[in-house]
Structure formats: C-alpha cells, structure tokens
N, C-alpha and C positions, 0 to 999 in steps of 0.2 A: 755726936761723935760719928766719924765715915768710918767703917768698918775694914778689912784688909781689903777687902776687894779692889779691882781698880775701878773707880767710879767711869770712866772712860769707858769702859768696855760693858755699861750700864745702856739702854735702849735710849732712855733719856738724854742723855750726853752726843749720841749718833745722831740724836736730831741738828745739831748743833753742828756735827761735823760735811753733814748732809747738805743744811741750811748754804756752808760753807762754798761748798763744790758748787752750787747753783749759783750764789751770788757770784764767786770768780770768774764762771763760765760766760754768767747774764753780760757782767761789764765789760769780758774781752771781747766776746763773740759779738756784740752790737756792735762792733767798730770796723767788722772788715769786708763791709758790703753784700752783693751778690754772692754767692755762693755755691758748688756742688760738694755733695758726698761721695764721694767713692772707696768700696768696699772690696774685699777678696782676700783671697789666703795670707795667713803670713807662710808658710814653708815653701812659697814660689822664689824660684832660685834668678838669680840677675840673667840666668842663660835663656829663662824659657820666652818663647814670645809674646805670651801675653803679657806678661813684667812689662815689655818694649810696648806692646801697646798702651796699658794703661799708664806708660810716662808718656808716649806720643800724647794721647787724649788730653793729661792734663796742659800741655802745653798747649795745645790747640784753645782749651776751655779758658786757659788763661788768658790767651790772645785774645778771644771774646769776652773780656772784662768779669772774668770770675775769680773768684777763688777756689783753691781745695782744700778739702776737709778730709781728713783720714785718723784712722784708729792710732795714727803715730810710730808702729814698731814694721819690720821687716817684711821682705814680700812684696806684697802688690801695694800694699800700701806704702811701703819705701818707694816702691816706682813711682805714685802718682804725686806724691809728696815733691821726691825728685825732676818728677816733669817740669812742676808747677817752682820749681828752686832755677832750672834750664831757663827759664825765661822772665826769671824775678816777679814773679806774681808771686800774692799771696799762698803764701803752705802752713798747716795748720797742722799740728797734730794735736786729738785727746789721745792721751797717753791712759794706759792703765795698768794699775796693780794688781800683780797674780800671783799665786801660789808659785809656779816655776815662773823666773824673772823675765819680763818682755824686755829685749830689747829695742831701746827707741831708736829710730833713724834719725841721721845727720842731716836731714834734707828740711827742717821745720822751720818757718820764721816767726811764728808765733807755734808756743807747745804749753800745752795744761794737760796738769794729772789728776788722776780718778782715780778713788776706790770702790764708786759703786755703778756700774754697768747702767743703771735705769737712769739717772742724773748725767752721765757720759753719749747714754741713748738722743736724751730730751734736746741737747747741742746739736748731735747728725741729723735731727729733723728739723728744729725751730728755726737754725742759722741757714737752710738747705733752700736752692731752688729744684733740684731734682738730685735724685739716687743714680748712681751707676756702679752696678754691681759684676765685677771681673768672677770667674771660676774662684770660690772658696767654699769655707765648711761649715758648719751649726751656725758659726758668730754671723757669717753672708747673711746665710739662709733666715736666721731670727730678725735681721736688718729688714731686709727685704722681705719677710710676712707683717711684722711691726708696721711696714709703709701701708702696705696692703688692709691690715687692720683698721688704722687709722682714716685710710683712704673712701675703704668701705661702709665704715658706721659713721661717717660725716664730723668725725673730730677733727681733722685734716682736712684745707680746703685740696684736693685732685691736682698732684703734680708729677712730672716724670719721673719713671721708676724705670731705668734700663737695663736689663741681663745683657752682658756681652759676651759672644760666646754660645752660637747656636748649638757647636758640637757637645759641648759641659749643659746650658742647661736646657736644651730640647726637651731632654726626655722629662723632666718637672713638667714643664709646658704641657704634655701630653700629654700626664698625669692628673693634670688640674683640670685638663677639658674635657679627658673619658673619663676617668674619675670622680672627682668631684663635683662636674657638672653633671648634668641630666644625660647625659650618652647612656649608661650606665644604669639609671633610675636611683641615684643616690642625691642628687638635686641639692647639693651642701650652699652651691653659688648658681649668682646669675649668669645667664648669657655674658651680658654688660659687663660683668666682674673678666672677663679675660681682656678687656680693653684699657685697663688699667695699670697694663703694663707693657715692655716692649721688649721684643727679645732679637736682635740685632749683632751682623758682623761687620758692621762700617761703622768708625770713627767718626766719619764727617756728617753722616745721619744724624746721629747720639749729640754733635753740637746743632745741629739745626734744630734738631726739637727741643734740646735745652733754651735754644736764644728765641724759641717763636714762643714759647710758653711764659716765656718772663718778662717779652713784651707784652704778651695777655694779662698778664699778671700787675705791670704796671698801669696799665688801664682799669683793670677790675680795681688796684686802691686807690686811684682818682676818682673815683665814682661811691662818692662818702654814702649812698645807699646803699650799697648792697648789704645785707644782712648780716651775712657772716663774719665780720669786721667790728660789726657794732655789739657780735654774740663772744669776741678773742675772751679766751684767759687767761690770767697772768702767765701761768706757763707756756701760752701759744699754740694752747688746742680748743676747738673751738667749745665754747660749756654748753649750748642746747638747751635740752627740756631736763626734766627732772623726772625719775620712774616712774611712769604709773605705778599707784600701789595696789594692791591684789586687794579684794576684795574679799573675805574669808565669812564662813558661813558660818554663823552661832554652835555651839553644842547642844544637843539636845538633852535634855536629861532622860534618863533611861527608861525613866515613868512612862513621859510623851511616846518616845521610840516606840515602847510597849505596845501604846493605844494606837499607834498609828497602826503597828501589823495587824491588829485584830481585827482593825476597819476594813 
C-alpha cells in the first residue's frame, strides 16, 4: 500500500526525473554542432550597450559556424539568443524553473526546460567550445568559477573562458591576482591559474580565440592518443585517477599508551 504522500516528491522518484533532464538534453544537444556559451544578467534592459554587444557577438560567432547557448530567459541572454536568431544560426535556450517565473525569450530555435540547475549546468559546458561571460550576478559568476574549477583540477580538457567587459569585471581580475594569488601571501592559486581566462573589450578578439581554439581542438581529437579522450566520461568530464586513500594509524590501546610514557 503507497501511503498519502506523493511518492513523486520521494528522493527515489527525482532520480528518475533527473535521469530525465540529462537524457533530453544528451539527444538534443548532440545535434547542433560547434558551440559557445554565453552568460550575463537577466535585468540588462534592451537600451543598455552591452545588450547590443552581446547580440553583436553572437552574430559574428554565428557567422563563424557556431552556435549559441544561453540560459533562455531575458537580458543578455535574450540579446545573444537574438543575435544568433539575426542571422539564422543556431539559438538554444536551457530554460529554467524558479520560484518567481523566468521568463523565456522569443529569440530560441531549439529551447529545453530544467528543473535542476547542475543537469542545466552539465549542457553549458559539455555542448560548449568556449564561455563568454557579459556583466551579470551570482548565476555569471558560479558559470564562470564552475569553468575555472573544472579547468583547474583537469576534469575539463582548458578551453576559452571570456569576461567581456573590463570596466564590470577588472576589479574581480584584481582580486584573484592580489588576492588570491601570492601578492598577498595567501597562495589559494597558481601563477598559471590567471591564464585561464581572458578579460577583454573587443568583440573581434573573443571570435579569433574562440575559432583558433577549436581549430586546436579539432586536431587534438584526430590524434586518437592523446589521453584525455581515451580517460572521457559518460557525462563529458574527464574521470582520472581515483583518491589516494589515507592511510590511518592503529589505536593503541591505553595499556601500550601507558608503557610507552613510562619508557
């Protein structure tokens, strides 16, 4: 007998719904080529210019035989959606479910909905050849440390990740390299860690190192050795080693303990 509850709203059942999101995603998302991400506020109004730049951008990126991928709803992601709608290339939204309702933009030729943010996530990076991230808030900012994560501990094979926008996000930049780095004597990152990203006010830059990176890239997977290809996991990050396990010291019993002080 099921009892009143809704078994739906059981942990077990979420697997399921989980399962769901990834397989829709895995089948559409394999279909629409090359790819960029692009991220930024939604509350960026159609007046302000970076709106206009990130629909410039995606047009340009389209023109160089990409798609785009965005979060689906208003802002900046309506811009690059819209760029990429300007010149009939591929526009993609993942759409997502919130507490206060997003709304979705008109501008998508292919659109999928989410309900869980890390399954919605796994899409902006798997299906992506590079990040470019306009002025936004928490959701930017967790985009673009998530790349940086991934980037850093080698789950990710190292792909472009662009801030646009040196006036918004300089002062991060700063932050990460007095900071965080050894300026400072706090040593969190390496040197090397601040090269793994770019922080840029040209449009035309942001497509040259997307198109020179993913010509790299088609050459690194002609070249059926290289390792990290033959290490992929089914979700597209690379699987590695397995933890060292700690090695942990016996108890002693309190007898020995004893004898040992007395020695």
């Amino acid at each position: 007998m099921v009892d009143n509850e809704d078994f739906t709203n059981q942990d077990t059942w979420r697997v399921f719904r989980i399962m769901s999101e990834f397989v829709d995603g895995f089948e559409t998302m394999n279909r629409i080529g090359p790819a960029v991400s692009v991220f930024g506020s939604a509350r960026t109004p159609t007046s302000d210019p970076y709106y206009k730049k990130a629909r410039k951008l995606a047009s340009m990126l389209c023109d160089a035989g990409f798609a785009i991928i965005t979060g689906g709803g208003p802002g900046m992601m309506e811009a690059a959606n819209r760029g990429a709608y300007d010149v009939g290339g591929t526009s993609v939204g993942l759409n997502i479910t919130l507490p206060h309702e997003q709304i979705t933009n008109e501008y998508q030729s292919i659109s999928l909905d989410f309900r869980y943010f890390f399954a919605r996530l796994v899409m902006f990076v798997k299906y992506a050849s590079a990040f470019v991230c306009f002025p936004g808030g928490f959701g930017t900012l967790h985009e673009f440390f998530n790349s940086m994560t991934l980037i850093q501990t080698g789950k990710a094979d190292p792909f472009p990740v662009i801030l646009y926008g040196k006036s918004y996000w300089g002062g991060l930049q700063t932050w990460i390299e007095e900071t965080m780095m050894h300026r400072r004597s706090y040593n969190k990152i390496d040197a090397d860690d601040m090269n793994r990203f770019y922080v840029t006010d040209s449009l035309t830059d942001i497509v040259k190192i997307i198109v020179e990176s993913h010509a790299l890239d088609k050459i690194r997977l002609a070249n059926k050795g290289h390792k990290s290809y033959l290490m992929e996991s089914g979700e597209g990050t690379l699987a590695g080693h397995p933890p060292i396990p700690i090695v942990r010291r016996k108890k002693q019993s309190k007898a020995k303990s004893k004898a040992r002080k007395k020695r």
